[in-house]
C-alpha positions in Angstrom: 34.7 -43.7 34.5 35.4 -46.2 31.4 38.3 -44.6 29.0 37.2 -43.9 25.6 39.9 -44.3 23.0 41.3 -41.4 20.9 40.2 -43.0 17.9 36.9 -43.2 19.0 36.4 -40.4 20.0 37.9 -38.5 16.5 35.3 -40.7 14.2 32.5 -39.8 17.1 33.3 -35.7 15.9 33.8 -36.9 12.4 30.4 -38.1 12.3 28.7 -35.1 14.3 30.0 -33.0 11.9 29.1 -34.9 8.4 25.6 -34.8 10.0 25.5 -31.4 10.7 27.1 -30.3 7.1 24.2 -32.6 5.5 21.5 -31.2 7.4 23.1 -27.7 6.7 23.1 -28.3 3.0 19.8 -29.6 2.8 18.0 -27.3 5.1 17.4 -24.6 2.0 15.8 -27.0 0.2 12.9 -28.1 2.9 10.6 -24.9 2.3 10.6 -25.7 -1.4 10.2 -29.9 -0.5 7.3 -29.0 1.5 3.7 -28.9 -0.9 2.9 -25.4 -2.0 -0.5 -24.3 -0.3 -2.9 -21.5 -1.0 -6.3 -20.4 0.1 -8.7 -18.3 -1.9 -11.3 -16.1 -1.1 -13.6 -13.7 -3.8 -15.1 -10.2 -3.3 -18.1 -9.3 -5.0 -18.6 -5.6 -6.1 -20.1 -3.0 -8.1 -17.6 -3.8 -11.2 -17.3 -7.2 -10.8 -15.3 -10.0 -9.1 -12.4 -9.9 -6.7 -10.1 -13.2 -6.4 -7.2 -13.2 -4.1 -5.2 -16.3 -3.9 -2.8 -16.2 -0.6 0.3 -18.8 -0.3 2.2 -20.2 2.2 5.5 -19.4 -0.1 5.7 -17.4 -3.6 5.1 -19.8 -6.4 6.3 -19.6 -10.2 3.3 -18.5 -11.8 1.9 -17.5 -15.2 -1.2 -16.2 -15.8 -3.0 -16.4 -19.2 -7.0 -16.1 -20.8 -8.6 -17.4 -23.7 -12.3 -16.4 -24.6 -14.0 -18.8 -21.7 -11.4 -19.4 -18.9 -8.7 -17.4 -17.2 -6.1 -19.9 -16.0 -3.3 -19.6 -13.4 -0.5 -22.0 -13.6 1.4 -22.8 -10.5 4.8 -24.7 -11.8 5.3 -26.4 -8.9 5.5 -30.1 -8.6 3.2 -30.5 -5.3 0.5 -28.4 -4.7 -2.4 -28.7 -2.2 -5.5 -26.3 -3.3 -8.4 -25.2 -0.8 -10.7 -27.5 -3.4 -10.9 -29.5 -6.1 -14.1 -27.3 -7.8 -16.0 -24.6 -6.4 -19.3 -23.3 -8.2 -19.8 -19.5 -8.4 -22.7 -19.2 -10.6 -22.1 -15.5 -11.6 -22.4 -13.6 -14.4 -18.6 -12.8 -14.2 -17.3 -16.0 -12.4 -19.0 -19.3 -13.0 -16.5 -22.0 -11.5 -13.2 -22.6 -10.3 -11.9 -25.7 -11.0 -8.0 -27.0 -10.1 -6.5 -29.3 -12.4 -3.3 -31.2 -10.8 -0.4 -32.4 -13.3 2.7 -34.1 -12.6 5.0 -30.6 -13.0 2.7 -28.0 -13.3 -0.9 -27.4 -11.7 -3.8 -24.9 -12.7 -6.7 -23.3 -11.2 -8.7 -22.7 -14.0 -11.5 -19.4 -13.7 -14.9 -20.1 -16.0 -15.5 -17.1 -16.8 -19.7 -15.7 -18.0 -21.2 -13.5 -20.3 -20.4 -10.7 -18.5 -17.1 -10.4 -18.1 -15.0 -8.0 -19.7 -11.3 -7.8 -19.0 -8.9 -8.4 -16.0 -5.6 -7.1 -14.6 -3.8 -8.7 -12.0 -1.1 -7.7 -9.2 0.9 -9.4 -6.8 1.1 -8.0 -2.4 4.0 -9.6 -0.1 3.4 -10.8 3.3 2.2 -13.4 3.0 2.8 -13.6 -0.8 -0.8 -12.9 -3.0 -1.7 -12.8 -6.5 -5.1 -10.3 -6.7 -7.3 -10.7 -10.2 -9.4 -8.2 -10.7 -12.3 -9.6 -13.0 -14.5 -6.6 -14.7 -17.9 -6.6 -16.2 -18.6 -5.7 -19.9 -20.8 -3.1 -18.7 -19.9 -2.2 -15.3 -20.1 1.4 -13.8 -18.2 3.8 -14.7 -14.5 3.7 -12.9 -15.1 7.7 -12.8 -15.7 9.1 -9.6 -15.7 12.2 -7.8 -11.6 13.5 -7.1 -11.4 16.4 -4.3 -9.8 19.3 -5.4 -8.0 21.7 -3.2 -10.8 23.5 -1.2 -13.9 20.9 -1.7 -14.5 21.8 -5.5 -14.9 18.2 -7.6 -14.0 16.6 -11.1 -14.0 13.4 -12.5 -11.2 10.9 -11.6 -9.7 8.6 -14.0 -10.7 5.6 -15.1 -7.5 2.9 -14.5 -4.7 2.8 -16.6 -2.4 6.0 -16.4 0.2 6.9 -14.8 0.3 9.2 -12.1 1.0 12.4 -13.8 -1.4 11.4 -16.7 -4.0 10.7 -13.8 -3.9 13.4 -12.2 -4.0 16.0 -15.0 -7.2 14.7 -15.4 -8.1 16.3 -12.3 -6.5 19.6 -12.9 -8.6 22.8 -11.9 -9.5 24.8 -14.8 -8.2 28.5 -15.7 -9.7 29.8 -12.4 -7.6 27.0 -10.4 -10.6 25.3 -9.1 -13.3 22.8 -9.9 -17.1 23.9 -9.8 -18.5 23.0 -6.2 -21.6 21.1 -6.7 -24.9 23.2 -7.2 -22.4 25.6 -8.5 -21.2 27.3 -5.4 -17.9 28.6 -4.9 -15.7 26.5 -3.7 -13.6 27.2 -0.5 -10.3 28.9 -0.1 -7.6 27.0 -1.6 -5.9 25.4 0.9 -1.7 25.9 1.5 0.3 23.3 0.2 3.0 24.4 2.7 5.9 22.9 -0.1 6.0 25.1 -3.0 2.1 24.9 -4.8 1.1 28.4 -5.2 -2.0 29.7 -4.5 -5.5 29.3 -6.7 -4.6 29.7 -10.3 -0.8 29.3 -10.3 0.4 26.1 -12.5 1.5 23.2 -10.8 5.7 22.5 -10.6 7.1 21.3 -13.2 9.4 19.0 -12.0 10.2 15.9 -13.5 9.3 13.9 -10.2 6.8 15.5 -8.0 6.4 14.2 -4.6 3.2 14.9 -1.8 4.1 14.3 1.5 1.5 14.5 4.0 2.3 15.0 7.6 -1.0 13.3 9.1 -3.5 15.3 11.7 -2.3 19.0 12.2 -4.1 21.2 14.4 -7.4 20.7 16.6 -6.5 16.9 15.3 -3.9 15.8 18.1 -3.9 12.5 16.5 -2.3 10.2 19.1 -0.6 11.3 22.3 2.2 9.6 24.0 2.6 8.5 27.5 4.4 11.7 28.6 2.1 14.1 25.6 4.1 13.5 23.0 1.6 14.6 19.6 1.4 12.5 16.7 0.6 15.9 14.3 3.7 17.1 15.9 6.5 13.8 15.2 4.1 13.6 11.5 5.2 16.9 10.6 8.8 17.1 11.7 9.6 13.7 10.6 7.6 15.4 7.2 10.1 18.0 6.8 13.3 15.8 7.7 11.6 13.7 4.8 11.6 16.7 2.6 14.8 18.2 3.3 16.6 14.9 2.0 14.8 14.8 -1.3 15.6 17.9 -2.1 19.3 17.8 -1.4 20.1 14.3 -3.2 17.3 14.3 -5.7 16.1 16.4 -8.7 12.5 16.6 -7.3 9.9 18.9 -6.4 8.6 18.0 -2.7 5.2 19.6 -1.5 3.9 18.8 1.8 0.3 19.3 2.1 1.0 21.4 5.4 3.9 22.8 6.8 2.4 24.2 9.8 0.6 23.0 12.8 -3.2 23.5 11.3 -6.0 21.7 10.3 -6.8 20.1 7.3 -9.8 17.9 6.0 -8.5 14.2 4.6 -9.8 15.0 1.3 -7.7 18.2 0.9 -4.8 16.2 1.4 -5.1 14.0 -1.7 -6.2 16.9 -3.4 -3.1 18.6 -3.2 -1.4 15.3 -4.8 -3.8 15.4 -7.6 -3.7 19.1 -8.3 0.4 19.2 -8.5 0.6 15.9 -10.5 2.5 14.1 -7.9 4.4 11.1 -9.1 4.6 9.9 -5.4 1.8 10.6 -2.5 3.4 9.4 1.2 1.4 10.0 4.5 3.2 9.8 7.3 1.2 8.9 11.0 2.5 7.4 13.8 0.5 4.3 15.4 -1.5 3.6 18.7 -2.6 0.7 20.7 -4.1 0.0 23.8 -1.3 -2.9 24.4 1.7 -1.8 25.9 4.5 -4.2 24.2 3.3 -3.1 20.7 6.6 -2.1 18.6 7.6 -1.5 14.8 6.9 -0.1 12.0 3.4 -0.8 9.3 3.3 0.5 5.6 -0.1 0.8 3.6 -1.7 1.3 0.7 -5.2 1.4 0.1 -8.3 -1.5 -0.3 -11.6 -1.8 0.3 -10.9 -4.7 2.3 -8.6 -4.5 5.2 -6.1 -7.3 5.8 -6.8 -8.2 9.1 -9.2 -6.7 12.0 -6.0 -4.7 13.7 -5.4 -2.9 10.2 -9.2 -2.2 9.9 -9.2 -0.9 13.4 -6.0 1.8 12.7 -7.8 2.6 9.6 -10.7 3.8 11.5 -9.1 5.7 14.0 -7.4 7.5 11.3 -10.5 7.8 9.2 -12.1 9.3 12.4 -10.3 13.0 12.4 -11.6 15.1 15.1 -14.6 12.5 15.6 -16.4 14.3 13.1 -14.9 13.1 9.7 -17.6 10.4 8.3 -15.4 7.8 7.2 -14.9 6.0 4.0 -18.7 5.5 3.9 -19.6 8.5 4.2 -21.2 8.2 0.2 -21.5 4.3 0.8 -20.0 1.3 -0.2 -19.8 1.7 -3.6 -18.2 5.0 -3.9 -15.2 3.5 -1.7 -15.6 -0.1 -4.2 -15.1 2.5 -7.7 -12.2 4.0 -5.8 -10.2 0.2 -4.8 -10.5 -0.5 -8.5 -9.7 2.7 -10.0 -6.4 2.4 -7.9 -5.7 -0.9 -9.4 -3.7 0.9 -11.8 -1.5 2.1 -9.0 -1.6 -1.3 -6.7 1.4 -2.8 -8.0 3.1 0.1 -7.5 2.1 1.0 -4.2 2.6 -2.4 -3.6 6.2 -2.2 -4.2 6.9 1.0 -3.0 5.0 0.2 0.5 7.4 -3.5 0.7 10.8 -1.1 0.0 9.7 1.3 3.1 9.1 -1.5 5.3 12.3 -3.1 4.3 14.6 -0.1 5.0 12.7 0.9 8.0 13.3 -2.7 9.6 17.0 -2.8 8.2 18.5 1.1 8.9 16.6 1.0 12.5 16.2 -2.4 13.8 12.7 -2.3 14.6 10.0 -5.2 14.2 8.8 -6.1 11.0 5.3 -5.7 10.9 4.8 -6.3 7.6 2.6 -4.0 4.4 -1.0 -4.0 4.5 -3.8 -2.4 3.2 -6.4 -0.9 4.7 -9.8 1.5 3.6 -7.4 4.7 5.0 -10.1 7.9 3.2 -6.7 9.8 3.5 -5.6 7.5 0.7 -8.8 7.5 -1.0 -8.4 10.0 -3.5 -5.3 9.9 -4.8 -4.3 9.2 -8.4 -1.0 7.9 -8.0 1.0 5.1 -6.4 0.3 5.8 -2.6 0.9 4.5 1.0 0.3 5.5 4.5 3.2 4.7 7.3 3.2 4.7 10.7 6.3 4.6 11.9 6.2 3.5 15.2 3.9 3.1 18.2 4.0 6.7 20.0 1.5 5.1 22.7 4.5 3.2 23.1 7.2 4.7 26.4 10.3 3.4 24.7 9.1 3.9 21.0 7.7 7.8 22.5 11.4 8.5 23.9 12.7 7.5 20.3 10.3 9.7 18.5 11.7 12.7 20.3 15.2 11.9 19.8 16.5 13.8 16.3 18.5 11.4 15.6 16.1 8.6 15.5 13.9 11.0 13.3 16.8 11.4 10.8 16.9 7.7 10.4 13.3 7.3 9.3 13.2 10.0 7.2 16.8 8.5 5.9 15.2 4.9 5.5 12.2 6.2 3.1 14.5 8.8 1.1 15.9 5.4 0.0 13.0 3.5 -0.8 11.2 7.1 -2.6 14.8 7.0 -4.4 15.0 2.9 -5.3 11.4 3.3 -6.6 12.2 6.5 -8.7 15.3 4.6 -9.9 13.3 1.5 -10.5 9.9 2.9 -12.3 9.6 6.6 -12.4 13.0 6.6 -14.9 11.7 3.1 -17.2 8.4 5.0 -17.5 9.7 8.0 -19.1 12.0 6.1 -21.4 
């Protein structure tokens, strides 16, 4: 074997090493070298134009309008767009056209004689900037809220806040809403958390929260391996939920049952929008026909699902009992009214659904399986920043053994006490200032 000499040897290291500390320096840097990409897709409805723009990274952005163009400025120094210009021919959009500059870059929105106004939001994973564009005369962003028991009243158009929205859809002095043809509504049903019966005010709290522990009686929901119930994990996991709120929080907590019975998906939201609530969280616990499925999936609600799994546990919740009719059950457009009318709340709900995943993945070390959204009817009526979680796969062995184990259970309902307490902290307080 030839000898190598000491020497050699020490500036052989020497140079592994400045290598490594260069590559090591540099290495935060390549994401932001790399050319900033984005695809773009539109959604036509009832009230006008859908534009989501989805990028490989988060860009800075501003977005600003004059009287013919909406423009989004990406201030990034390479950017590769989906096209150059793109014809609409609407009455809302006419053209998209993306100008490149040396430092900054636009994709500049023609806008037509009909449109009216826009609001804009941003989703996570993968990052998304949504504009909403509205017609001048589009229809009406009222539409029909449930009330407890199946009576109905006008929702709100966008652009309260939760408690503002939903005192919109307060009952009246007899506690419910006029059933339509003028019939008598049903029985109110329990709110299991501290709503009193037909004609009592809602709590007064300062910060009202709705949970809903999902299924509940004939409605099994999914079953584990070894019969594990989902309306059985919802509920307890519900109350664990409940129980911390209302120990480290000045709140008033309402679940929208707190026993094992059943209750229609509209009743659910109702109970939101007949207390106020500041906060509406359905808790559900997922399914899947492949065995290695793990983790932990936050929504909040769109007409459009995110992918063809999320619009497949959207309809298996949306299917209660087999008998429930869906989101289409009054067609497209009544589901369309209801997307935009929560565009007051997206953001929001947004947020709050990225903070739940976040704590879920960090306090139990699950996979991250991202926020989505979803056409979930259970979030369809609510008036108020709003998500649906499923926690973890109960179809799952390992993930079922967990689910019975309390002390697993106090770690979800730990991990979104924080995030329902970050997002109080965050926006609920700067609200009321």
């Amino acid at each position: 074997m030839p000898l190598v000499r000491p020497g050699r040897v020490s500036a052989a290291l020497l140079s592994i090493i400045v290598v490594a500390l260069t590559a090591a320096a540099t290495s935060p840097c390549l994401a932001q070298d790399q050319p900033l990409r984005f695809t773009l897709k539109t959604i036509d409805n009832e009230a006008g134009v859908r534009v989501v723009l989805e990028f490989t990274r988060k860009p800075a952005y501003e977005i600003r309008r004059d009287s013919k163009r909406v423009y989004v400025t990406l201030n990034e120094s390479s950017v590769e767009p989906p096209f150059k210009k793109k014809e609409y021919n609407g009455t809302v959009l006419e053209k998209m056209k993306f100008i490149e500059g040396f430092r900054t870059s636009e994709l500049v929105l023609y806008i037509g004689d009909d449109f009216g106004t826009f609001s804009t939001f941003e989703m996570g994973e993968p990052f998304r900037i949504v504009l909403d564009l509205r017609k001048k005369l589009g229809p009406s962003i009222s539409v029909t809220v449930p009330t407890p028991g199946g009576g109905i009243t006008p929702g709100p158009a966008p652009g309260g806040t939760g408690r503002g929205a939903g005192s919109q859809s307060a009952p009246g002095p007899s506690g419910t809403a006029p059933a339509p043809g003028g019939a008598e509504p049903p029985p109110t049903p329990a709110t299991g958390g501290g709503a009193g019966p037909s004609g009592q005010p809602p709590p007064q709290s300062a910060f009202v929260v709705v949970i809903d522990p999902g299924h509940g009686g004939d409605d099994t929901g999914a079953v584990g391996p070894s019969g594990l119930a989902e309306k059985d994990v919802t509920l307890d996991v519900a109350k664990r939920l409940k129980a911390r709120i209302q120990s480290e929080m000045d709140a008033e907590v309402i679940l929208t049952r707190d026993t094992d019975k059943t209750l229609a998906l509209d009743d659910r939201t109702a109970v939101a929008n007949h207390n106020h609530a500041d906060l509406y969280i359905s808790i559900h616990a997922n399914a899947s026909r492949r065995g290695n499925a793990r983790g932990a999936e936050t929504y909040f609600l769109s007409y459009q699902a995110t992918d063809d799994e999320s619009r497949a546990v959207a309809a298996i919740e949306n299917n209660t009992l087999g008998l429930e009719e869906g989101v289409q059950k009054n067609g497209n457009l009544e589901m369309i009214l209801w997307d935009l009318a929560q565009s007051a709340f997206l953001k929001e709900s947004s947020v709050l659904a990225e903070m739940i995943q976040e704590h879920l993945n960090d306090v139990l070390d699950i996979a991250n399986r991202g926020i989505k959204q979803a056409p979930f009817r259970v979030l369809m009526g609510a008036t108020m920043p709003a998500v649906l979680i499923e926690v973890a796969f109960i179809t799952s062995p390992e993930e079922e053994k967990r689910l019975k184990d309390s002390a697993f259970k106090d770690r979800l309902a730990g991990a979104i006490f924080d995030s329902v307490r970050k997002f109080h902290d965050k926006y609920v307080q700067a609200r009321s200032r």
